[in-house]
N, C-alpha and C positions, 0 to 999 in steps of 0.2 A: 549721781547727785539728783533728787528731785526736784523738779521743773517748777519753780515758782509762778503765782497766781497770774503775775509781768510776763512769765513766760510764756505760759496760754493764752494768752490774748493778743501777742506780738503774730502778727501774719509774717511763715519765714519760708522760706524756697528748700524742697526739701532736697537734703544732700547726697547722692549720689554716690550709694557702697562699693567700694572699691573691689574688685576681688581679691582674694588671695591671690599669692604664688603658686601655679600650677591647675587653680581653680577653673581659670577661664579656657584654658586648654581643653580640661575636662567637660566642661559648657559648650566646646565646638564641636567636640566631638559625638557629644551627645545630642546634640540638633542637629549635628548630619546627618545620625544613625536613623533617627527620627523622620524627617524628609525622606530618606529611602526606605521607608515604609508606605509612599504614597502605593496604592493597588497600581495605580498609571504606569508606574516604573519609570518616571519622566527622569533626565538625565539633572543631574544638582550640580549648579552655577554655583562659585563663588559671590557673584553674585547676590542669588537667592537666600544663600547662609547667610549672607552678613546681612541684610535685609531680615532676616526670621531674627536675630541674633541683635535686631538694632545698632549695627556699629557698620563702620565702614568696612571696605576689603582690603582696606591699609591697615586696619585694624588685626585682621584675620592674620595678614602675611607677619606681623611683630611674634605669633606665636608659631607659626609653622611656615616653613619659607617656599612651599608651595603645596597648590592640592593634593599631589599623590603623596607628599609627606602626611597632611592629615588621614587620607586612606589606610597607610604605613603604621599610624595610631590605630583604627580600628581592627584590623590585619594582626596587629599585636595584641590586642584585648582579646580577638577569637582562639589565638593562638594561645592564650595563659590559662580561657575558660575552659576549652575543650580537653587538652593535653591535660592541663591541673586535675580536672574531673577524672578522665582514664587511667590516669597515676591513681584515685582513689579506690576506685573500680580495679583495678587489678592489684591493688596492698588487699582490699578488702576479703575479694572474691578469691576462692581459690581454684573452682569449678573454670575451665577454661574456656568451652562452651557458655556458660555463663559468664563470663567479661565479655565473649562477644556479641552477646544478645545486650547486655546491659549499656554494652560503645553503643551499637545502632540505636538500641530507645534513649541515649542520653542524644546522639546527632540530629534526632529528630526530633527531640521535644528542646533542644538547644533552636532549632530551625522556626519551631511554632511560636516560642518563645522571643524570640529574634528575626522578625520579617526583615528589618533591614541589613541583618547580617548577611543573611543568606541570597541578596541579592549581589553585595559584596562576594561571597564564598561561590556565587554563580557565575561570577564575572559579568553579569547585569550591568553593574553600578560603576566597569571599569571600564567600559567601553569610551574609548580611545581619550584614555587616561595612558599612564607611566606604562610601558610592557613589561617590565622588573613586577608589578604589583600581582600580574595575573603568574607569574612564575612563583612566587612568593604561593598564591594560594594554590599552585600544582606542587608547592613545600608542604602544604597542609594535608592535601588530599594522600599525597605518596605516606608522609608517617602516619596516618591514621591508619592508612592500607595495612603498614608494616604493625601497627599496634593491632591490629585485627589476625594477624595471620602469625604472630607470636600467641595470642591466646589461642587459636585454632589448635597450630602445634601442641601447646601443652592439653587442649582438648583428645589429644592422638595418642599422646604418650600417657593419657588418663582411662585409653580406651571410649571412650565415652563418641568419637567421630570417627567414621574410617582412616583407612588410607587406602588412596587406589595405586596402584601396580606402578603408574608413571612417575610418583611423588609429585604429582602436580594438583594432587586434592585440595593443598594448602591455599597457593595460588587463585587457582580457579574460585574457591570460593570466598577467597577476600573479595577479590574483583566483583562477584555478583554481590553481595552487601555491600560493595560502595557502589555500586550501579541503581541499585535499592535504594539506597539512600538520597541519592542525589536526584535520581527520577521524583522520588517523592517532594525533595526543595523544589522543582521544577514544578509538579503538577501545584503545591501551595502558591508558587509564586505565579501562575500563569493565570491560574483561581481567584488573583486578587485578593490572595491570602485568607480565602474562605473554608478551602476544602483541606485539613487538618492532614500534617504529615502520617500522624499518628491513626488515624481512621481507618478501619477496615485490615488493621495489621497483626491481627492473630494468625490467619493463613499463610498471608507468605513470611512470616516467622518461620511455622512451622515449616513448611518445606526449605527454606534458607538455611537450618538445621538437621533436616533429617538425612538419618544414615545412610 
């Protein structure tokens, strides 16, 4: 309805948009993720959320009934981006050396992309929060491993990577790619998020692949 000429001239207090359903969840979540992006890596009060958040911490507990529950939301977002992505990467690709180049450059530009996830996925941001949360992300770390070393394999039986004598070629070199990787969240996140996962990763690509 348009606002009559009465109506612009009436001084009115203005009214206050409700969220949707599920909206404001998604608003805390995303101002947490936000805060653990500070370079400090300072530890996030409930508190300080609800304060950035302008609402009480009574307000906070109405949608998650405690902090390592909202953790347990981010934990679950990393978990649908990363997985979802490697599901597309491996329908895609059929080179299996290539899905596991393509996992590590997606972990690491998911990492640059995402400062305050990876301080999450570091165990940073959990420090003495829930001990279920940091288990949960050694859930994350182990199937990635496993998604890395199923591409390997079919890189083996494509001829395209060896196999050594022990059958432990597979193994071994998931582990150094996820040692890779996570070395790299580490030096971004100690960097105060300056010095780029992705930087200077032609080299040890190549030898994290060759024959």
């Amino acid at each position: 309805m348009p606002i009559s000429d009465e109506a612009e001239n009436t001084s009115a207090a203005p009214v206050r948009k409700r969220p949707r359903p599920g909206e404001r969840k998604i608003q805390i979540l995303q101002v947490l993720a936000e805060m653990l992006e500070s370079p400090k890596g300072d530890r996030v009060t409930t508190a300080a959320l609800a304060a950035r958040l302008d609402v009480s911490e009574a307000a906070l507990y109405r949608h998650f009934a405690s902090k390592a529950q909202m953790f347990e939301g981010l934990i679950a977002f990393i978990e649908q981006t990363i997985f979802g992505l490697i599901n597309q990467i491996t329908d895609r690709e059929e080179s299996g050396d290539r899905q596991a180049q393509e996992i590590l450059m997606l972990l690491l530009g998911f990492g640059e992309k995402n400062p305050g996830m990876i301080r999450v996925l570091l165990g940073d941001a959990l420090w003495l929060e829930d001990e279920r949360l940091q288990e949960r992300i050694l859930q994350i770390f182990e199937r990635i491993e496993s998604s890395l070393k199923q591409s390997l394999r079919i890189a083996q039986t494509q001829g395209r990577l060896t196999q050594s004598a022990d059958g432990q070629e597979v193994s071994a070199r998931a582990a150094m790619m996820m040692s890779y990787v996570v070395g790299r969240w580490h030096r971004y996140a100690r960097s105060g998020f300056k010095k780029s996962p992705t930087e200077f990763n032609e080299l040890p690509m190549r030898v994290l692949f060759s024959a």
